[in-house]
N, C-alpha and C positions, 0 to 999 in steps of 0.2 A: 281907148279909155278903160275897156275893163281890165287889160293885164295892170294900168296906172292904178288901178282899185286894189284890183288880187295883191299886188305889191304891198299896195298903204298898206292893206289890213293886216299881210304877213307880219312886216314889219310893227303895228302898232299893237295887234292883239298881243305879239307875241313879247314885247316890252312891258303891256299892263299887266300880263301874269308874272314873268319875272321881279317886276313890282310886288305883286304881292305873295310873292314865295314860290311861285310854281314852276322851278326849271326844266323839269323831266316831261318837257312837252313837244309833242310835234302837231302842228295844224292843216285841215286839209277847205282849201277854198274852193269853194263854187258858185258859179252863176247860176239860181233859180228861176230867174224872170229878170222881166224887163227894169234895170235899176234895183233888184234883188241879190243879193249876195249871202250863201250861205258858208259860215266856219264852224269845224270839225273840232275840236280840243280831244284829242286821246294823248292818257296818262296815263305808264303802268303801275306808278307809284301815289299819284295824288288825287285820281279822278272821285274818289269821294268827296274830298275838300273841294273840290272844284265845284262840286254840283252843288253840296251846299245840303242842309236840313230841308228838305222839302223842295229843291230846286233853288235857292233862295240865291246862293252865288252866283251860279250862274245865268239868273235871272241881270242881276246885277251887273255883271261883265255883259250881257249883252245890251242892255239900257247906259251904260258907259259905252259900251264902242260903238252904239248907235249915234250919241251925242258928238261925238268925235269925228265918227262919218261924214254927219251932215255940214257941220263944219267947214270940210274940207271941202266934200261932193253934194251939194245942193241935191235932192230930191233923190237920192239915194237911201237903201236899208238894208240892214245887214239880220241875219238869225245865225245865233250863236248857241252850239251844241254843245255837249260832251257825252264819248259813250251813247248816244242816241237816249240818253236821257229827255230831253223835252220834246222827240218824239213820238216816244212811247209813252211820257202822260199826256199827249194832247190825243194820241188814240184811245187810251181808256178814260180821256174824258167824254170823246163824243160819242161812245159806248154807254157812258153814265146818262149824258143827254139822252139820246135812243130811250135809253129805259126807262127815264123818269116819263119822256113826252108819252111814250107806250101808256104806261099806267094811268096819266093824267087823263089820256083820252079815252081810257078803259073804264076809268071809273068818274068821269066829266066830273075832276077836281082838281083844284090847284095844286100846283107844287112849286115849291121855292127852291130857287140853285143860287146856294150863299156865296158870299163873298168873292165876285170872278173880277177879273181885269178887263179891260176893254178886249184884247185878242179875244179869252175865252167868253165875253161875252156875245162877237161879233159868231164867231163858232156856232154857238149855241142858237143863238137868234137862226142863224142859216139852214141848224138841221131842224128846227122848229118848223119852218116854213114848208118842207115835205108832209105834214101831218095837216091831214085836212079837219078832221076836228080840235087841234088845238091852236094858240096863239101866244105869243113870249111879250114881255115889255122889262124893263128895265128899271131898277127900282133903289133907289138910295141917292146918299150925298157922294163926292168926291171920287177918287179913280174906281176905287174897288165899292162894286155894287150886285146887287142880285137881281137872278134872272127869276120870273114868274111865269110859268106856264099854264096855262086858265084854258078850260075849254072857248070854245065858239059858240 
């Protein structure tokens, strides 16, 4: 079943870019975990465009080939990179995390971490839990919410 994955995704990912302009691409697949599948996007010529203003493409392309995945492969999920872009902002988020929970519990006050997605909120909540004087909850309407860090 996972070469029948590695397959779909070669062939799908690498159609939804061609789709939307991106030929000078090669993809690199791998198995993360159990029903986990991570893709690689390196570009010498477009990997800005890929990534997008702020991540925002290829946020995109991986929320499409997620959709797509599951589709085909029930209970399957896929993380979709370029240039190690979304893993170098999920490092210096949880470096941001670190620091805020630091100072909250330094100075036993709140601090608010605006507008996160469910990933970066589940993150945040998890390094929160190492800090024995603070506590996280979750605070808004619809996908995108913030995180609250409150003493104990």
């Amino acid at each position: 079943m996972d070469e029948e994955i590695k397959s779909w995704l070669l062939d799908n990912v690498n159609e939804l870019l061609r789709h939307m302009g991106f030929d000078d691409v090669s993809l690199k697949i791998a198995k993360e975990a159990e029903n986990v599948f991570s893709v690689s996007v390196f570009s010498e010529s477009d990997s800005g465009r890929i990534i997008g203003r702020e991540g925002t493409v290829i946020q995109s392309i991986a929320l499409l080939v997620n959709k797509m995945l599951t589709r085909d492969f029930k209970g399957y999920r896929v993380r979709v990179d370029a240039e190690d872009y979304m893993k170098k902002r999920e490092e210096s988020f949880k470096e941001k995390v670190v620091e805020i929970a630091r100072r909250a519990e330094l100075l036993s006050e709140e601090h608010i971490i605006k507008n996160l997605n469910s990933y970066e909120r589940r993150i945040a909540h998890l390094i929160i839990e190492d800090f024995e004087g603070v506590e996280s909850r979750s605070e808004g309407e619809g996908e995108i919410k913030d995180v609250v860090i409150y003493p104990k």
